[in-house]
C-alpha positions as CSV (number, residue, x, y, z in Angstrom):
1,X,23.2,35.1,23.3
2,X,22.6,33.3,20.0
3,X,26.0,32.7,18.2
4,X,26.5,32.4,14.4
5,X,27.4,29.1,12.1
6,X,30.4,30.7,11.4
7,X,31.3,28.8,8.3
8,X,30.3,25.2,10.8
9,X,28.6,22.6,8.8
10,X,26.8,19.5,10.1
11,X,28.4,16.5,9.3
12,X,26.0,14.1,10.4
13,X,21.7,14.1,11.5
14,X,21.6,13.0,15.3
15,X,20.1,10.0,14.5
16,X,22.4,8.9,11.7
17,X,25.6,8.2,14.0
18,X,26.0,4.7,14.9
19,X,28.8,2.5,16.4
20,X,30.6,2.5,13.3
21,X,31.5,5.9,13.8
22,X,33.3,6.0,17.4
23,X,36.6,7.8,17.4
24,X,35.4,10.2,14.4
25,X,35.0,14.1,15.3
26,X,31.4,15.2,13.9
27,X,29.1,17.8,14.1
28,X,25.8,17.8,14.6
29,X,22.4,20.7,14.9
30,X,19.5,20.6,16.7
31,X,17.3,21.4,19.5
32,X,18.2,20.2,23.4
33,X,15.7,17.9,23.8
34,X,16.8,18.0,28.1
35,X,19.7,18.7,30.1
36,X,20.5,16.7,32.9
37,X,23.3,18.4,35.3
38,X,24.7,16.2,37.8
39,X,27.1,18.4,39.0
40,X,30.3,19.0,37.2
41,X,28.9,16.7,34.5
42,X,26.1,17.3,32.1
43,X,24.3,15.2,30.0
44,X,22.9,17.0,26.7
45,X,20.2,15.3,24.7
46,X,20.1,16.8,21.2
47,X,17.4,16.2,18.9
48,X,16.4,16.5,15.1
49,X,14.2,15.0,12.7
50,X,16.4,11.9,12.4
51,X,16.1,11.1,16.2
52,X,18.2,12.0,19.5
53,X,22.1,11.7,20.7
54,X,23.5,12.4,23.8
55,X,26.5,14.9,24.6
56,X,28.5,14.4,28.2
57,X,29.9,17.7,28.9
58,X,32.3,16.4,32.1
59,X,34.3,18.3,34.2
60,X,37.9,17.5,33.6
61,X,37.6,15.7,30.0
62,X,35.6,19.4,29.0
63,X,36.8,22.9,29.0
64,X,35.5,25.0,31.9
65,X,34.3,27.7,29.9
66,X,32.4,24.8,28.1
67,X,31.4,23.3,30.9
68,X,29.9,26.9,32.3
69,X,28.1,27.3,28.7
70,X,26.4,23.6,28.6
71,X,25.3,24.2,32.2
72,X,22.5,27.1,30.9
73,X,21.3,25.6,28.0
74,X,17.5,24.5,27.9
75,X,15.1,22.7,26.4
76,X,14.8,23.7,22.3
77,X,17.9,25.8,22.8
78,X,19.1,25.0,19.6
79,X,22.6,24.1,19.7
80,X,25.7,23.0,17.1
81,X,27.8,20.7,18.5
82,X,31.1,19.6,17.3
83,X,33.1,16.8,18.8
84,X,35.0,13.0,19.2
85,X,32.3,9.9,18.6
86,X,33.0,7.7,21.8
87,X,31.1,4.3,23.4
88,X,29.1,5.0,26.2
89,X,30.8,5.1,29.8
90,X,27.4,4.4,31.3
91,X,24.4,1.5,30.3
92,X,23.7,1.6,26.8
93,X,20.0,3.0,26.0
94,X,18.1,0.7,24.3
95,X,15.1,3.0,24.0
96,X,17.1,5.0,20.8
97,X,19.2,4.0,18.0
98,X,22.3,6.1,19.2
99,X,21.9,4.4,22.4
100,X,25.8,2.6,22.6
101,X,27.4,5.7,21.6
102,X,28.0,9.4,23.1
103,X,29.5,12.2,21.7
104,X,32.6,14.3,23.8
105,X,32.1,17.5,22.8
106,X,35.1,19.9,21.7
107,X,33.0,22.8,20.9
108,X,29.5,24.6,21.5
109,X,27.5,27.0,19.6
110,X,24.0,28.1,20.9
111,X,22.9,29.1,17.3
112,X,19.3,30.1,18.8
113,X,18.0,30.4,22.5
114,X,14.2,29.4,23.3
115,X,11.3,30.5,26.1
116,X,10.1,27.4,28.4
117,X,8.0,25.4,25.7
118,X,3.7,25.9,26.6
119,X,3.7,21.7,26.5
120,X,7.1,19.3,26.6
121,X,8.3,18.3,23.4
122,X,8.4,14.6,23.5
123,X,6.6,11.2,21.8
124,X,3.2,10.5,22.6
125,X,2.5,13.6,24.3
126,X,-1.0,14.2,26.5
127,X,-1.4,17.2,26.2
128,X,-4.7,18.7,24.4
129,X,-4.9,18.7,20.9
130,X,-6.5,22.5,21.2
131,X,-3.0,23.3,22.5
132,X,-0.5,21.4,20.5
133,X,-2.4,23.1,17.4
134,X,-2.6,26.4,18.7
135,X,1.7,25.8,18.9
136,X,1.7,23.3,15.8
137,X,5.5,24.3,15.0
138,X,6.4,23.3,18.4
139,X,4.0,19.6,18.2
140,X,5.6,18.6,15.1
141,X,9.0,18.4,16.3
142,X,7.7,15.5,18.8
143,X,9.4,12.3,16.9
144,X,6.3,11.0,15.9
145,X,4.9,13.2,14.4
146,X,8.0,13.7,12.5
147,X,7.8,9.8,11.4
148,X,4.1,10.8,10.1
149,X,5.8,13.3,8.1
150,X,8.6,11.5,6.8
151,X,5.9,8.7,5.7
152,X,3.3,11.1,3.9
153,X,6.7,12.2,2.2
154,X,8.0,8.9,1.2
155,X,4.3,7.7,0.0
156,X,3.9,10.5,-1.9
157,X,7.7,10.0,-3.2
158,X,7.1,6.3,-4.2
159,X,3.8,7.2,-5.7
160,X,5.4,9.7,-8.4
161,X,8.2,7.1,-9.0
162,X,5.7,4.2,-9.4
163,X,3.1,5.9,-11.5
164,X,6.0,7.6,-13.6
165,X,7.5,3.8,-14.4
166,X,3.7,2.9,-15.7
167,X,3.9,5.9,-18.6
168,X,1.9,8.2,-16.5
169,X,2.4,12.1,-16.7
170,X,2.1,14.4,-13.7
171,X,0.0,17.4,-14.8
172,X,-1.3,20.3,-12.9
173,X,-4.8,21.5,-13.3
174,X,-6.3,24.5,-12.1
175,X,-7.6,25.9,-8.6
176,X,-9.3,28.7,-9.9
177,X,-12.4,26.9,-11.4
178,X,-15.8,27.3,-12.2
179,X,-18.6,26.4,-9.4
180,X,-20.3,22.9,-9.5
181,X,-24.2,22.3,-9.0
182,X,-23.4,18.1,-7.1
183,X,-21.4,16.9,-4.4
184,X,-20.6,19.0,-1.2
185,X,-20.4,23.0,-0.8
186,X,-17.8,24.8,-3.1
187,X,-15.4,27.5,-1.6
188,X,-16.2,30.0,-3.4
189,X,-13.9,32.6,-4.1
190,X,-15.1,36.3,-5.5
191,X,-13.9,38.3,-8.9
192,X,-12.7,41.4,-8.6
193,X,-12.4,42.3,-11.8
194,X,-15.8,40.2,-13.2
195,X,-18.2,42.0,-10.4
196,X,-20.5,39.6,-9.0
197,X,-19.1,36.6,-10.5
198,X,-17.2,33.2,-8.2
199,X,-14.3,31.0,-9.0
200,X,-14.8,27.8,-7.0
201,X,-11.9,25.7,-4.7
202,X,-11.9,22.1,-7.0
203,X,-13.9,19.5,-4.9
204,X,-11.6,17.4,-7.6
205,X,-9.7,17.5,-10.9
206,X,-12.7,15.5,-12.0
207,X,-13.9,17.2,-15.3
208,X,-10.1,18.4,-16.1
209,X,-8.7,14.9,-15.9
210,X,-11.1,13.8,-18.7
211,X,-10.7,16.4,-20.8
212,X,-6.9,15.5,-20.3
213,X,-7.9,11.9,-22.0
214,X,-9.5,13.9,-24.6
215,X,-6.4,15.4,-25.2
216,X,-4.4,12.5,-25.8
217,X,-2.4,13.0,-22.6
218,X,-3.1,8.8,-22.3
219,X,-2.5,8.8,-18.5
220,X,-2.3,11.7,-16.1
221,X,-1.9,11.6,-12.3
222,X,-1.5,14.6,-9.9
223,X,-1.3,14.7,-6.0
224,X,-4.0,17.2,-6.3
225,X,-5.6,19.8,-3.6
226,X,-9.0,19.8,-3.1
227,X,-11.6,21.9,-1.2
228,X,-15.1,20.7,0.2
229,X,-16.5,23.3,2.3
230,X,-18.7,20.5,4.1
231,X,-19.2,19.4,8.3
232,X,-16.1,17.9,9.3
233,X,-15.2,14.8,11.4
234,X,-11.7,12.9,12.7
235,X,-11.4,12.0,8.9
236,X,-12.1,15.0,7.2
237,X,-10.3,18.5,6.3
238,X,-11.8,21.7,4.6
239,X,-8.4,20.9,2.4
240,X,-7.1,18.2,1.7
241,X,-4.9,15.6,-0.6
242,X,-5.7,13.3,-3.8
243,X,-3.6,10.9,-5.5
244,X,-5.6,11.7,-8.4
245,X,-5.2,9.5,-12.0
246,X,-6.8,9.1,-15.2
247,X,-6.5,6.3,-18.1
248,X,-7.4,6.3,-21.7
249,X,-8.3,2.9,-23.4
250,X,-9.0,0.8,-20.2
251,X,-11.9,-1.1,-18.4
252,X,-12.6,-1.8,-14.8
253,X,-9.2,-4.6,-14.4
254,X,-7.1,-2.1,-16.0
255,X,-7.9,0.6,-13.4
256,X,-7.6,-2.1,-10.8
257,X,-4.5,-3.4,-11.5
258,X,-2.1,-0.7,-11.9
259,X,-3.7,0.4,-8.5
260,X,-3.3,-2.9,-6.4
261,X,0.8,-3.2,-7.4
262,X,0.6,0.5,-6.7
263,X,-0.3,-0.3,-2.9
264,X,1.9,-3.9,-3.1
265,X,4.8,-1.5,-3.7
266,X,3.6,1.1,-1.0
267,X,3.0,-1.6,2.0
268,X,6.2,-3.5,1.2
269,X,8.9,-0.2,1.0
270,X,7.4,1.3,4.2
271,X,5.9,-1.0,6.1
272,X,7.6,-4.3,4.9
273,X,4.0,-5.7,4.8
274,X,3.0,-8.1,1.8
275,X,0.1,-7.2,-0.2
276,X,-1.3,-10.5,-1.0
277,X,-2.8,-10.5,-4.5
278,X,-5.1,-10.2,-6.1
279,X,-7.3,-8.3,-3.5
280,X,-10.6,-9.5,-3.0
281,X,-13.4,-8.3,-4.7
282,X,-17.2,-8.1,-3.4
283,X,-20.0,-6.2,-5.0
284,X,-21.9,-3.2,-3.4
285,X,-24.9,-5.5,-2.6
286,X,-22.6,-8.3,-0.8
287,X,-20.9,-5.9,1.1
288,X,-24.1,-4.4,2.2
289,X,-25.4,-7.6,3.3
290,X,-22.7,-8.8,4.8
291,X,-21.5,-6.0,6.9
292,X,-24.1,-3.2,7.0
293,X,-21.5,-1.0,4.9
294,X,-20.1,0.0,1.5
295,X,-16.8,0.0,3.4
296,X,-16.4,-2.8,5.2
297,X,-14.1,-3.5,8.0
298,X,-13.6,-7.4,7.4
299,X,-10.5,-8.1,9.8
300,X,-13.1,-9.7,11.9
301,X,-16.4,-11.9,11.1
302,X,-19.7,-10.8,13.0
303,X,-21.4,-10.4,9.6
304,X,-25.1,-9.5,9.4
305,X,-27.8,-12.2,9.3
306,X,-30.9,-11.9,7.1
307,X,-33.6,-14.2,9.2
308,X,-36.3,-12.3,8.0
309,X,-37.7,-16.0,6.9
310,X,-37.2,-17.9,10.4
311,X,-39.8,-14.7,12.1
312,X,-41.7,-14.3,9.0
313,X,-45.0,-15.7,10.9
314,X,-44.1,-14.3,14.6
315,X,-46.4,-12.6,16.4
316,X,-43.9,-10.2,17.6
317,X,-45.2,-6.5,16.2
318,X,-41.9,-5.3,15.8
319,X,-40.7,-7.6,13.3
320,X,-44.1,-8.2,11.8
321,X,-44.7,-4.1,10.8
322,X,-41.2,-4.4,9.4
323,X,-42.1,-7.0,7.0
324,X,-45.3,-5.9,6.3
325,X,-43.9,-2.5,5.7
326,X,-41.4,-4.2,2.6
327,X,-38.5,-4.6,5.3
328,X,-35.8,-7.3,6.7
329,X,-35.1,-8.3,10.1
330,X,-31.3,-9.2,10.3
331,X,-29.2,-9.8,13.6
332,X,-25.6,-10.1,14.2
333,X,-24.4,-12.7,16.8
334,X,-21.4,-10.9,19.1
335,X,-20.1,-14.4,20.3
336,X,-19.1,-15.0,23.8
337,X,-21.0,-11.9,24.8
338,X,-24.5,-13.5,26.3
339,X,-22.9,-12.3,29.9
340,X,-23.4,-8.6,29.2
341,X,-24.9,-6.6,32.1
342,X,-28.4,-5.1,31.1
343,X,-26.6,-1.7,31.4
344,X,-24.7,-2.0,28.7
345,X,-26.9,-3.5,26.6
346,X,-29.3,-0.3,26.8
347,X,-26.2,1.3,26.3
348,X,-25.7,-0.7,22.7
349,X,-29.9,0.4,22.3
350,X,-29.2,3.9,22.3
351,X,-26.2,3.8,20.3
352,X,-28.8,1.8,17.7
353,X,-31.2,4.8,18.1
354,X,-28.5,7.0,16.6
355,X,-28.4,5.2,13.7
356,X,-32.4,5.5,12.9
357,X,-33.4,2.4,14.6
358,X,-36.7,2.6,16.7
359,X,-34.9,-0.3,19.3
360,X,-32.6,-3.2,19.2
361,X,-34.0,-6.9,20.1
362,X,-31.7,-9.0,21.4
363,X,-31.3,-12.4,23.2
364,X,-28.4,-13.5,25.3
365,X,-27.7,-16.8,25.6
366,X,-26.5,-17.8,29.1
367,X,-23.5,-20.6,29.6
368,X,-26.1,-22.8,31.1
369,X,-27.9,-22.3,27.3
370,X,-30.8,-20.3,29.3
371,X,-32.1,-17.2,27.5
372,X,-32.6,-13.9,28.3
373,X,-34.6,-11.9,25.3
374,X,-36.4,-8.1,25.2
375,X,-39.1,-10.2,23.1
376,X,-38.9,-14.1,24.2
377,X,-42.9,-13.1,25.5
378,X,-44.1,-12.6,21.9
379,X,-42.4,-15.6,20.2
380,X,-43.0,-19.1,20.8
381,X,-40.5,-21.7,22.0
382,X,-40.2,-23.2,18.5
383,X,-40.0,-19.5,16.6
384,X,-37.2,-18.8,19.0
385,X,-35.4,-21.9,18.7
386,X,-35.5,-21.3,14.6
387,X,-33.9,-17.9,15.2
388,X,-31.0,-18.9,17.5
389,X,-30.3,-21.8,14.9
390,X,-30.6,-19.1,12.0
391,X,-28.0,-17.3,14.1
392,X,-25.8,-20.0,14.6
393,X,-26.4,-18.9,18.3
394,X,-24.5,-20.8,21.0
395,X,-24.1,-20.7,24.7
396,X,-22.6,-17.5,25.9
397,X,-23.6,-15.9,22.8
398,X,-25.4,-12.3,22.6
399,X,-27.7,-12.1,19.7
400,X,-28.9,-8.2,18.5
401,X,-31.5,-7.8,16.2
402,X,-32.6,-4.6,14.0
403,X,-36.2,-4.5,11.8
404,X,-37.1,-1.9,9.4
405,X,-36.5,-0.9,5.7
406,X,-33.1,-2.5,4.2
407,X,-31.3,1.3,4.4
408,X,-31.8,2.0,8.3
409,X,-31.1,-2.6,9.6
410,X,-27.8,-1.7,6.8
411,X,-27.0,1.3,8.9
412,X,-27.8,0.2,12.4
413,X,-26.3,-3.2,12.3
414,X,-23.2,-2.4,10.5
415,X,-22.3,0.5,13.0
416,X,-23.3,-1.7,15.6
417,X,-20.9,-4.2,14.7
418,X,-18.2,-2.0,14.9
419,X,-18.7,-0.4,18.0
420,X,-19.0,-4.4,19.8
421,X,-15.8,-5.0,17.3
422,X,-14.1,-1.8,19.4
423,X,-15.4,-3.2,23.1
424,X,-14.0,-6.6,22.6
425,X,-10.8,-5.5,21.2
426,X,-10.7,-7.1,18.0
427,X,-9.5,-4.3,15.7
428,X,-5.9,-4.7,15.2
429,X,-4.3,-1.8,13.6
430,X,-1.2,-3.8,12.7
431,X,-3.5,-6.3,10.2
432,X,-4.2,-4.7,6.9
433,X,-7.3,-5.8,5.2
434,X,-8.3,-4.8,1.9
435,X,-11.1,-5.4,0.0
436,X,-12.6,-3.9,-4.0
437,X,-15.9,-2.9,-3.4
438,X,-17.9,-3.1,-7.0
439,X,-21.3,-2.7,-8.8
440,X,-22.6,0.4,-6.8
441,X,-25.9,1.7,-7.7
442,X,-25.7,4.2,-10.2
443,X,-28.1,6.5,-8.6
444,X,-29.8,6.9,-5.0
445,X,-32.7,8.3,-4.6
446,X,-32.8,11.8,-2.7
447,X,-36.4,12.4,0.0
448,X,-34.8,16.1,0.1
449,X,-34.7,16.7,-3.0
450,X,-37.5,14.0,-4.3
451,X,-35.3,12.6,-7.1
452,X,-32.0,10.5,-8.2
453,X,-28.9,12.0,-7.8
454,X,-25.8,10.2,-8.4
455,X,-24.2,7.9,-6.1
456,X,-20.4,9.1,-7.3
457,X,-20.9,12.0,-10.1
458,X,-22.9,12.6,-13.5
459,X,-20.0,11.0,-15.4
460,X,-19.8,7.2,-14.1
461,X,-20.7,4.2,-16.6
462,X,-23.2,2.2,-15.9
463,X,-23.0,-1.6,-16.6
464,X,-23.7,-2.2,-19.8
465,X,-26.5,-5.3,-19.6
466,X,-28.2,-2.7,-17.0
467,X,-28.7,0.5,-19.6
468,X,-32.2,-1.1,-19.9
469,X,-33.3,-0.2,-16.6
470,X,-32.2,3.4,-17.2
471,X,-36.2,4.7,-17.7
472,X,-38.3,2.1,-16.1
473,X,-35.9,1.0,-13.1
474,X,-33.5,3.8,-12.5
475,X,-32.4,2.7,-9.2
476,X,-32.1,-1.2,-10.4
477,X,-29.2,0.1,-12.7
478,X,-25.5,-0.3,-11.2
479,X,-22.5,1.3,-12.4
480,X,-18.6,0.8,-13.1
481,X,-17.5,2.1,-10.1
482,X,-15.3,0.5,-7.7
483,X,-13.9,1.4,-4.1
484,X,-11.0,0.5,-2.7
485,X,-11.2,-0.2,1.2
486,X,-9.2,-0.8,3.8
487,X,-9.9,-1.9,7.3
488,X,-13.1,-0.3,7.0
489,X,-12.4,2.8,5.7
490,X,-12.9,3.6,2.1
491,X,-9.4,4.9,1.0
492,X,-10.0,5.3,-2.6
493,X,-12.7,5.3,-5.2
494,X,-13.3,6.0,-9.4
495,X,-15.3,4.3,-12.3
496,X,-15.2,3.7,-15.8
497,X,-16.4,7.0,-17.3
498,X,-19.4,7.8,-20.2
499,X,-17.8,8.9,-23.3
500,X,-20.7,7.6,-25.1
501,X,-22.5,11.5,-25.8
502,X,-26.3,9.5,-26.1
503,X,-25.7,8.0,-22.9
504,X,-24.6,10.9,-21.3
505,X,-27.9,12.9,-22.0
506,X,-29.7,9.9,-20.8
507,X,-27.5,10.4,-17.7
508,X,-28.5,14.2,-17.3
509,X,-32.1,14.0,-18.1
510,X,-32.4,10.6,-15.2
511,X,-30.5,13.4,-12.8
512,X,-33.5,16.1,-13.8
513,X,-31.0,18.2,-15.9
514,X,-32.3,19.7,-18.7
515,X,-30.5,19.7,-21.4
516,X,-29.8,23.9,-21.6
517,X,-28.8,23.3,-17.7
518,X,-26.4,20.2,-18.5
519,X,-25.1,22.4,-21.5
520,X,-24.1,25.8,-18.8
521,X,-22.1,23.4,-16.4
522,X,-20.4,21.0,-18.5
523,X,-20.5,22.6,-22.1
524,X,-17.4,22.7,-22.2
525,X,-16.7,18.6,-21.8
526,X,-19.5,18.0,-23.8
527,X,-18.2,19.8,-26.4
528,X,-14.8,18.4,-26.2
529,X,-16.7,14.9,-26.3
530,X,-17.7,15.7,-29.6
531,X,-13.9,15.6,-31.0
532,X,-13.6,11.8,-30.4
533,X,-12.8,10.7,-26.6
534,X,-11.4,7.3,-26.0
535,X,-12.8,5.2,-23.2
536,X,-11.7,6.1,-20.2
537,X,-11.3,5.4,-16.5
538,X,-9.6,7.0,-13.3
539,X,-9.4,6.2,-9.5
540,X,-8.9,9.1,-6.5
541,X,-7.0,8.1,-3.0
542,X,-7.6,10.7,-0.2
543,X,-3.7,11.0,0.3
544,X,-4.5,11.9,4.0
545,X,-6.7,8.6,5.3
546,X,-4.3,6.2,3.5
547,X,-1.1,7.9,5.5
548,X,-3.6,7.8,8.8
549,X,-3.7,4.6,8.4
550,X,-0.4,3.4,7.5
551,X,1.0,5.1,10.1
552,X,-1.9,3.5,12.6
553,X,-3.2,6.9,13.9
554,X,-6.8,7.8,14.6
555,X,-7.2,11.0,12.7
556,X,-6.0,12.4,9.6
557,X,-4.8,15.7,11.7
558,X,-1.9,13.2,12.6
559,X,-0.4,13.1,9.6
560,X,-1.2,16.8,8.0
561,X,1.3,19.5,8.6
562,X,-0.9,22.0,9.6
563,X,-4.5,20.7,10.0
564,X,-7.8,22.4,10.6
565,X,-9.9,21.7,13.5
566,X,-13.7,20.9,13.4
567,X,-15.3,24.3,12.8
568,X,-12.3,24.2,9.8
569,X,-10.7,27.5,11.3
570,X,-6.9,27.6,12.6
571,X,-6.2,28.1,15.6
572,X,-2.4,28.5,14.8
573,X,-2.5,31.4,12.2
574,X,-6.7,31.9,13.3
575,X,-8.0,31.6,10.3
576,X,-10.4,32.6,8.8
577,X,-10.1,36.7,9.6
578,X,-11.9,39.4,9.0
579,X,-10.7,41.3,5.7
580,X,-10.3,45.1,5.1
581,X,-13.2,47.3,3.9
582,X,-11.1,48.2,1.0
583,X,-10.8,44.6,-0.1
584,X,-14.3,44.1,0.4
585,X,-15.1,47.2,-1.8
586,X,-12.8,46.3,-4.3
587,X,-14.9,43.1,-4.9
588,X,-18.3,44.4,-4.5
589,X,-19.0,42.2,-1.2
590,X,-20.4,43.4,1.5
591,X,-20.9,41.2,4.8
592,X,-24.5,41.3,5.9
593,X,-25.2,40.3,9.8
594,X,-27.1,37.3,10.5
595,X,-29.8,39.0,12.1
596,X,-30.1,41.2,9.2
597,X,-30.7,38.7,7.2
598,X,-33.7,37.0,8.9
């Protein structure tokens, strides 16, 4: 039966108590974590956030009626405890940081009793992710998922402080906001008392962040929500978190400074890793070339090889259409793997084929320097001897090649990298590499919806000595914008924003706006532009990847409280749910079946 605190307070978190307090009386709360009865003597592990001590309940050194009382308690009872500090009789537990120390126990309160647990409360657990969400309460008292907690706490604590000390102010903006026409799928939310009319979830504080620099605020941040109704994957969330910021009177090494001694500070207080700086920069089109990817994962080399020149006069139809077509043939060379059984080199085919390429070409180099190649009958001796030397090929080498237009060799070979990267082990989660991508295109051109849309939003700057290119060239025109990445994964982004009103038309009219639609969505910034807006710049981290990362987890849903699964429902509180007819009614909806609608 669940007893009261009674007026007991804890003196001390489990895993606060250390050697230097033997011979103290404490008291501590938490959940039994196991009880191991040995027969007149029973060893009580007791658990909280701060990590686990161990109570001896023993038969002559304990009350009976104690004794009896410690013998029913199970696991995630949760118990207070109060009693005498001591060393341990037994071995000392090296496994925990309370591990030379025990408490004797002079009293015991079971302040709440608990049902046998659906999965075992304990680090690492196997059990499915389907069920430890379904029970979330439960999986986040498992230690670690209590360290990813206190992390995302202390980054997000250490942020504030940081940006605080640089003169920036925290500033809410709203939730409730107006629809926008680029980017993912708003959440939309209905009116009830403007029938027929939607607020939207923010996708991002974007357009409110710049009209805070038109306001004089100087520099804003916010650890903002944001919604993106959009397909998910082990990196995404319907919701999710951004260390959002803004600057007035600031270029491209402004914005980049602030934010590399922002993640020096971060890397050294938790992790007590060193930031060397100044990061690395590389522009979009290096990046690209190097790596297949606007976020590149450079821990490890295998970079991309364009030796479009050394097969420019094969025979070999494959490369030859590409070239003809206005393509590249690159390769990368996985080194030390020319050994790999056939099988799982049609395995690293298909995986290519995912990717948009029509095959992979590849030749594996034997240690005896003999070759094995899909084309070897199409080339000459010499033509293949230029291409291994263009690959720097050696023995015991495995050579892949991709041809086709730039976009899909990018795509192919820069997945393909890090898939060999993950089957020969050479992703260390312990290294942290960053890198500043820079110089994106401004625009990309959309097949679906046969025009330019912009590569980050309407708003970024384009580089100055490119402005000339805006009507004859669009897609030749690169922008302010810069990425932060980090081991391959792009943690944060922004750009130097258009405050110039000319160049924001010419902006709207490249993206097909005309100018009565640019003035119904963003009016209301273009009027503020037109009360004097300093130059301005801001950045955006997804909160959520950076702690994934940091705390060296494969998926954000590690280090979020309560997390969505793929389909974005909930399988804790099973959302979303049906709603009443009366709320329905209320807002003029009504829910039309999908048959109905065909």
């Amino acid at each position: 039966m669940a007893e009261s605190m009674q007026g007991l307070k804890r003196t001390h978190r489990c895993g606060e108590l250390s050697a230097a307090n033997i011979g103290e009386t404490v008291t501590i709360m938490g959940w039994v974590q196991k009880n191991r009865n040995k027969g007149g003597l029973d060893f009580v592990d007791v658990r909280d956030r701060s990590g686990i001590i161990q109570a001896v309940f023993e038969e002559g050194k304990t009350d009976s009626a104690l004794l009896e009382k410690a013998a029913k308690l199970r696991a995630e009872y949760v118990v207070a405890i109060v009693g005498k500090v001591e060393r341990r009789s037994g071995a000392v537990n090296t496994n925990i940081s309370t591990g030379e120390i025990e408490i004797i126990p002079q009293e015991l309160r079971v302040l709440s009793e608990a049902e046998t647990p659906p999965f075992q409360v304990e680090e690492n657990s196997k059990t499915k992710e389907e069920v430890r969400l379904k029970y979330r309460y439960l999986d986040l008292r498992r230690p670690d998922m209590q360290r990813n907690l206190l992390m995302r706490s202390r980054v997000a604590t250490l942020t504030r402080q940081f940006l605080a000390d640089e003169g920036f102010l925290e500033i809410e903006t709203p939730v409730l906001v107006g629809s926008t026409p680029e980017g993912a799928r708003d959440y939309l939310v209905p009116s009830r008392i403007h029938h027929g009319h939607f607020y939207a979830l923010p996708q991002s504080p974007q357009l409110f962040k710049q009209l805070l620099m038109c306001s004089g605020c100087d520099r804003y941040f916010q650890l903002a929500k944001c919604f993106r109704d959009e397909d998910l994957r082990a990196d995404r969330q319907p919701e999710f978190t951004q260390i959002d910021m803004e600057l007035s009177f600031v270029d491209v090494d402004d914005v980049i400074d602030v934010n590399e001694r922002l993640l020096e500070k971060l890397f050294r207080e938790i992790l007590g890793v060193e930031v060397s700086l100044p990061i690395p920069r590389m522009t979009w089109q290096e990046a690209m070339d190097r790596y297949g990817s606007d976020k590149p994962d450079i821990r490890f080399g295998m970079e991309l090889r364009d030796v479009t020149e050394a097969v420019k006069d094969s025979e070999f139809a494959v490369f030859k259409g590409a070239i003809e077509n206005g393509g590249t043939v690159r390769g990368i060379n996985a080194k030390g793997q020319g050994g790999m059984p056939r099988k799982k080199i049609d395995k690293l085919v298909s995986f290519a084929k995912d990717f948009g390429a029509k095959g992979l070409a590849y030749i594996a180099i034997q240690e005896d320097g003999s070759v094995k190649s899909s084309f070897a009958k199409f080339m000459t001796e010499e033509e293949m001897k230029a291409l291994i030397d263009a690959m720097e090929g050696e023995n015991g080498d495995l050579l892949l090649f991709a041809a086709d237009k730039n976009k899909v060799v990018w795509d192919v070979l820069g997945n393909l990298r890090l898939e060999l990267a993950r089957q020969m082990d050479l992703l260390d989660k312990s290294e942290y590499k960053f890198i500043w991508i820079t110089e994106f295109p401004l625009l990309e051109w959309s097949e679906e919806e046969n025009r330019y849309t912009a590569m980050h939003h309407p708003f970024t700057m384009p580089m100055e000595e490119d402005l000339q290119y805006i009507d004859s060239e669009p897609g030749r025109v690169r922008a302010k914008a810069y990425d932060i990445v980090l081991n391959g994964n792009e943690i944060g982004g922004g750009s130097v924003r258009i405050f110039n009103p000319e160049i924001q038309s010419k902006m709207f009219e490249v993206l097909g706006f005309t100018p009565e639609r640019a003035q119904e969505q963003f009016g209301f910034l273009l009027t503020a532009f037109k009360y004097g807006v300093p130059p301005h710049a801001g950045l955006a981290y997804g909160l959520d990847r950076l702690v994934m990362l940091m705390a060296k987890q494969d998926s954000i849903r590690d280090v979020i409280a309560f997390p969505k699964v793929k389909d974005a429902s909930d399988l804790m509180t099973e959302a979303p749910t049906p709603v009443d007819q009366k709320q329905l009614d209320e807002l003029g909806l009504a829910i039309v079946d999908e048959e109905e609608n065909q």
